[in-house]
ChimeraX commands (.cxc) that place a marker at each C-alpha (Angstrom):
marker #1 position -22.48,-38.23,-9.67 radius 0.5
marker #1 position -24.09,-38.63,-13.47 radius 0.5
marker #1 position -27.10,-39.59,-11.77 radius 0.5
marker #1 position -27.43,-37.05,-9.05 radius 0.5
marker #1 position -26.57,-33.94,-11.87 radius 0.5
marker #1 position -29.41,-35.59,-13.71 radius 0.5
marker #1 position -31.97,-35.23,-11.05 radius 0.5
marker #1 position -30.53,-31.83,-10.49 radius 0.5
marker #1 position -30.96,-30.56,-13.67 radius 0.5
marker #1 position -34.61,-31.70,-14.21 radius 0.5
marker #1 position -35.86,-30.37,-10.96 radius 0.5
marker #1 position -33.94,-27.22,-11.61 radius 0.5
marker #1 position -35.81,-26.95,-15.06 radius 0.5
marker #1 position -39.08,-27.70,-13.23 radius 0.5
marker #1 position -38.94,-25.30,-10.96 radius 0.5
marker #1 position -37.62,-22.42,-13.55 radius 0.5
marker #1 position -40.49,-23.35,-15.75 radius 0.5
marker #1 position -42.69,-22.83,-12.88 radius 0.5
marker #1 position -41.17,-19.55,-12.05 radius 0.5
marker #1 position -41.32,-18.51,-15.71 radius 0.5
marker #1 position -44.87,-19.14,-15.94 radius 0.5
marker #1 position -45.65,-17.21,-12.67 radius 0.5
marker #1 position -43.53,-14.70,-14.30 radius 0.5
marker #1 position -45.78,-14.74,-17.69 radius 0.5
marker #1 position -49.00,-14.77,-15.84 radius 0.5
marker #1 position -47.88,-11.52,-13.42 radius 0.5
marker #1 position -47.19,-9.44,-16.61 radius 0.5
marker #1 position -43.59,-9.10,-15.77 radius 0.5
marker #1 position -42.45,-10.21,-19.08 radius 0.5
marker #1 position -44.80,-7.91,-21.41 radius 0.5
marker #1 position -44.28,-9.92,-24.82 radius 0.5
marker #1 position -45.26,-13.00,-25.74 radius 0.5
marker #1 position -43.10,-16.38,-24.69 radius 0.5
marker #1 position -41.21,-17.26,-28.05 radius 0.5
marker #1 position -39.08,-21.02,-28.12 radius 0.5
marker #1 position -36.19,-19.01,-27.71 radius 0.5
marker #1 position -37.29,-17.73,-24.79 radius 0.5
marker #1 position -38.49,-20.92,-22.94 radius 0.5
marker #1 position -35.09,-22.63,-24.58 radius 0.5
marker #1 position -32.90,-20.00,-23.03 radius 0.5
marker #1 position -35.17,-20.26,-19.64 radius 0.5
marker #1 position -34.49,-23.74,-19.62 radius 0.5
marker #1 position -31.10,-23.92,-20.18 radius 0.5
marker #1 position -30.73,-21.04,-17.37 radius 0.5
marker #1 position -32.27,-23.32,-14.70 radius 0.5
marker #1 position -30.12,-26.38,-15.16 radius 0.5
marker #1 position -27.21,-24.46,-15.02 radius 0.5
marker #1 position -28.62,-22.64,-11.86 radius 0.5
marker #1 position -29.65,-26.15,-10.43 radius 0.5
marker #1 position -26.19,-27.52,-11.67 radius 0.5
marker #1 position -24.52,-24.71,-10.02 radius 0.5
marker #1 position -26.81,-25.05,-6.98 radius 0.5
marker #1 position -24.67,-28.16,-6.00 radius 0.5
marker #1 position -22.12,-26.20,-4.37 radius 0.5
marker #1 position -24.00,-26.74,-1.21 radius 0.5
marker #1 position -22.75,-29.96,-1.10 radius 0.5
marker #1 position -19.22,-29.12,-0.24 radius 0.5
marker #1 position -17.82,-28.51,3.29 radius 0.5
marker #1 position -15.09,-26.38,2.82 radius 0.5
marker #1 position -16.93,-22.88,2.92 radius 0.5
marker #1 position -19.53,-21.88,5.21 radius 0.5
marker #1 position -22.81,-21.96,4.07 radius 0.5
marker #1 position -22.86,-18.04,3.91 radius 0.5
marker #1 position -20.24,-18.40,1.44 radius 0.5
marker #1 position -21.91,-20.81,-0.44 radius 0.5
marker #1 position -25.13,-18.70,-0.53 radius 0.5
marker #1 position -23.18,-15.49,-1.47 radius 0.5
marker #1 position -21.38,-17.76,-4.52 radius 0.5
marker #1 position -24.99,-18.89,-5.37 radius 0.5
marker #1 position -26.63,-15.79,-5.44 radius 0.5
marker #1 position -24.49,-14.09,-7.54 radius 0.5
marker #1 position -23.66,-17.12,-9.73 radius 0.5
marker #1 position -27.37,-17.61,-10.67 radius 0.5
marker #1 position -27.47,-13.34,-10.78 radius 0.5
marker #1 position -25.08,-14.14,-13.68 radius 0.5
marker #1 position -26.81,-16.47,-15.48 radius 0.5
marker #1 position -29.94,-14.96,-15.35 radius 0.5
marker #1 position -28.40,-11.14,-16.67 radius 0.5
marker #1 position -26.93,-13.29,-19.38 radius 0.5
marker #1 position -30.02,-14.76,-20.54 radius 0.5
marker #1 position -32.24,-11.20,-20.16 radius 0.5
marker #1 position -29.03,-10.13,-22.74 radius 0.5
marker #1 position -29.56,-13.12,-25.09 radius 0.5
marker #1 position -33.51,-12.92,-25.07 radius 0.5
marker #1 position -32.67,-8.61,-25.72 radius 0.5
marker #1 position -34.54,-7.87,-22.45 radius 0.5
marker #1 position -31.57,-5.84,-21.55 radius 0.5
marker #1 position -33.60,-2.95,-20.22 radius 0.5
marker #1 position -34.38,-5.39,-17.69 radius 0.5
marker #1 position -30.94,-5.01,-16.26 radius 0.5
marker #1 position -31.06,-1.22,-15.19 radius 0.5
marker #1 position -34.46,-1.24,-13.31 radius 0.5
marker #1 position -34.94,-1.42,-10.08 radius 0.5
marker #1 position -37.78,-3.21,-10.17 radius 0.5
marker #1 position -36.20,-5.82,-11.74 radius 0.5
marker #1 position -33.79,-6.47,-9.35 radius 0.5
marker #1 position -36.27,-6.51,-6.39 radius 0.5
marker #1 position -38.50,-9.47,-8.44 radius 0.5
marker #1 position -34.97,-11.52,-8.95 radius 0.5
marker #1 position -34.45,-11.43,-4.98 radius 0.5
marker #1 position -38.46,-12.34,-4.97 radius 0.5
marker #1 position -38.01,-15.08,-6.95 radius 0.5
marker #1 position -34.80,-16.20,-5.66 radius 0.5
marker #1 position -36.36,-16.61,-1.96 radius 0.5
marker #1 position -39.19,-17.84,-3.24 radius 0.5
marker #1 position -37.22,-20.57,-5.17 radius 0.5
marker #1 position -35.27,-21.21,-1.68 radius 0.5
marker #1 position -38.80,-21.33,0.45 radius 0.5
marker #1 position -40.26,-24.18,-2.32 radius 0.5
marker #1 position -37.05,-25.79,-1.88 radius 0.5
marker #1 position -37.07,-25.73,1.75 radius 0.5
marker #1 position -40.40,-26.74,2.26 radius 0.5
marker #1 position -39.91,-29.54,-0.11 radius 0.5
marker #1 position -37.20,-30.99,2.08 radius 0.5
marker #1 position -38.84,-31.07,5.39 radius 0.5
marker #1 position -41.55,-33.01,3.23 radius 0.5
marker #1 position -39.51,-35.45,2.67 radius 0.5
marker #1 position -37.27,-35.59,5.98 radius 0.5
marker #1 position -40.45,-35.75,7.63 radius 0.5
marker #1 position -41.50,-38.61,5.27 radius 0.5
marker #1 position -38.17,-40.42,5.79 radius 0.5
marker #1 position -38.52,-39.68,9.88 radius 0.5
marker #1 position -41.81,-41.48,9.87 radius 0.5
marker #1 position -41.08,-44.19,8.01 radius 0.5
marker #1 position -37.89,-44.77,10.25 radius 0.5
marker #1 position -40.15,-44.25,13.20 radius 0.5
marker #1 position -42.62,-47.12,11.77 radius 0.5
marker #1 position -40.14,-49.59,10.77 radius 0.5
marker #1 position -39.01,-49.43,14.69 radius 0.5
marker #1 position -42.22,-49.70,16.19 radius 0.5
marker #1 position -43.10,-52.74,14.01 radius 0.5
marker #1 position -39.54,-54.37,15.15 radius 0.5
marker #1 position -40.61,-54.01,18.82 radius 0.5
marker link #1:1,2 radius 0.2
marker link #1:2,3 radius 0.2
marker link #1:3,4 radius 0.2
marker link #1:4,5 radius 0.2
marker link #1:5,6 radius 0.2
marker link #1:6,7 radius 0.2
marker link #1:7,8 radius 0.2
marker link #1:8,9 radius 0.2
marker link #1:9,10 radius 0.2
marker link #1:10,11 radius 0.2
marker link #1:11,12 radius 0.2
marker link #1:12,13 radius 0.2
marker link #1:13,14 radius 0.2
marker link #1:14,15 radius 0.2
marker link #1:15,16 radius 0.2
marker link #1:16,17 radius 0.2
marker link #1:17,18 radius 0.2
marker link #1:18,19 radius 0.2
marker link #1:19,20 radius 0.2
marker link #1:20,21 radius 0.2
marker link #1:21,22 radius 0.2
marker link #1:22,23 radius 0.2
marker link #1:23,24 radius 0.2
marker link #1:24,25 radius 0.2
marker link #1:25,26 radius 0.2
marker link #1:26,27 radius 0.2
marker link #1:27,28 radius 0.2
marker link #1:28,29 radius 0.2
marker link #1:29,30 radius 0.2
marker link #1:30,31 radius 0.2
marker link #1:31,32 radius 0.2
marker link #1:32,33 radius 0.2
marker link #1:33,34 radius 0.2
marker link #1:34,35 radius 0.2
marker link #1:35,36 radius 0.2
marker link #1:36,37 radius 0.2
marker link #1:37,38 radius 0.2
marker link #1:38,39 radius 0.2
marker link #1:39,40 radius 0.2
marker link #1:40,41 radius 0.2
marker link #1:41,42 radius 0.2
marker link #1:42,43 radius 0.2
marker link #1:43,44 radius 0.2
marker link #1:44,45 radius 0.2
marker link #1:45,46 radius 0.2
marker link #1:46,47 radius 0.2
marker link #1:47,48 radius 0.2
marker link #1:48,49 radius 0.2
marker link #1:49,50 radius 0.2
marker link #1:50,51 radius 0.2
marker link #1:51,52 radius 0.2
marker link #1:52,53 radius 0.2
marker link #1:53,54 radius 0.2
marker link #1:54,55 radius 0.2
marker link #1:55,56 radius 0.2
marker link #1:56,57 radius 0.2
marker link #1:57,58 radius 0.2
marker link #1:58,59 radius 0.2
marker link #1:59,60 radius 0.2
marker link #1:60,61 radius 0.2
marker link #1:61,62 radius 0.2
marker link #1:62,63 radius 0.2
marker link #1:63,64 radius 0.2
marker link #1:64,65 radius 0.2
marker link #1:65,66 radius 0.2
marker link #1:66,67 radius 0.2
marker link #1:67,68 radius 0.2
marker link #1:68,69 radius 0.2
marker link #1:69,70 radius 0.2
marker link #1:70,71 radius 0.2
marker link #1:71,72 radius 0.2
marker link #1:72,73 radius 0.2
marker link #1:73,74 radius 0.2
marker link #1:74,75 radius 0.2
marker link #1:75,76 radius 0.2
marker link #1:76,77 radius 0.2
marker link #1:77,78 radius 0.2
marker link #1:78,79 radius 0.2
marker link #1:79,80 radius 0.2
marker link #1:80,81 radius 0.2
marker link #1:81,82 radius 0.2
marker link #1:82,83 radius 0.2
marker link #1:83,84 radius 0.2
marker link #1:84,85 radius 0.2
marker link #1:85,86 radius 0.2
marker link #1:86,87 radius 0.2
marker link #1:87,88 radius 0.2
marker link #1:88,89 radius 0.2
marker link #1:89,90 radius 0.2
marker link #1:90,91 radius 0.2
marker link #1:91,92 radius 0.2
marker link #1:92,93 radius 0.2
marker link #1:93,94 radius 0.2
marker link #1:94,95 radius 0.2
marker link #1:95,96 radius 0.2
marker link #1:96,97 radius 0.2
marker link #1:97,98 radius 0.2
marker link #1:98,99 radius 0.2
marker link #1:99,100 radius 0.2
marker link #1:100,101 radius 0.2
marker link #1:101,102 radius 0.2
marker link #1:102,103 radius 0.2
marker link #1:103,104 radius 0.2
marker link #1:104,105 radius 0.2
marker link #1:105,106 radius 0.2
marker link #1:106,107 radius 0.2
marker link #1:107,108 radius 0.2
marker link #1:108,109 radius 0.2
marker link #1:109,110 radius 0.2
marker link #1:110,111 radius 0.2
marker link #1:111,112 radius 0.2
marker link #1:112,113 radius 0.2
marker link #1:113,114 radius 0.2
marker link #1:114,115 radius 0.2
marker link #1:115,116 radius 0.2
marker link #1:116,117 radius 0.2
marker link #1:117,118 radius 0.2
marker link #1:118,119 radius 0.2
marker link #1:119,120 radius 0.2
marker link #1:120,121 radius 0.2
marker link #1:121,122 radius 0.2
marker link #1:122,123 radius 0.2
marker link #1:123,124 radius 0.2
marker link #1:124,125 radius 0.2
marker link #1:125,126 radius 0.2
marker link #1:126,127 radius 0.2
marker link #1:127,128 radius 0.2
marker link #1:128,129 radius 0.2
marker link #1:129,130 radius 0.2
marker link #1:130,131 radius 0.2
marker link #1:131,132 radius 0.2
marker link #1:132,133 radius 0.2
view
């Protein structure tokens, strides 16, 4: 469990330091990154990842699950735009229309990543057969 949190938490980061870079370079965030920013970004994505491993149960339907998610992470991220005093943030619009953005976007690298590797796994399953025949 240790070890799968751990390999949560690091791709979560990754990916939230990707985001927050494509974030940077759009011009969404108009001041300069500080460490307290890219502290506070990091700390937001591992506990997105970490909460991210709700999917694994099987008592609610994935719907569920998604709805939990989504406003989970919506939580996390409003409390970091408080802490970094982007609170402006909160009552635009716009804002809210990059967060569901990024949050597909987020789920589309995520998906994409995992037929990668199922695809991987498939041929290499496929391989090991042919060579046993």
């Amino acid at each position: 469990m240790w070890k799968l949190m751990g390999r949560t938490v690091l791709g979560g980061i990754g990916i939230g330091s990707f985001m927050y870079l494509l974030v940077v370079m759009l011009g969404v965030q108009t001041t300069a990154p500080t460490p307290r920013n890219i502290g506070s970004v990091w700390v937001m994505s591992a506990l997105i990842s970490l909460l991210s491993l709700i999917f694994n149960s099987d008592r609610w339907s994935f719907l569920a699950l998604l709805a939990v998610h989504l406003g989970g992470t919506a939580g996390i991220v409003a409390v970091t735009i408080l802490y970094n005093h982007w609170s402006n943030l909160l009552t635009e619009w716009s804002y809210w229309l990059v967060f569901l953005l990024i949050y597909v976007a987020v789920w589309a690298i995520i998906y994409v990543d995992q037929a990668l590797r199922v695809s991987r796994i498939n041929k290499a399953l496929a391989d090991r057969r042919k060579n046993r025949a």
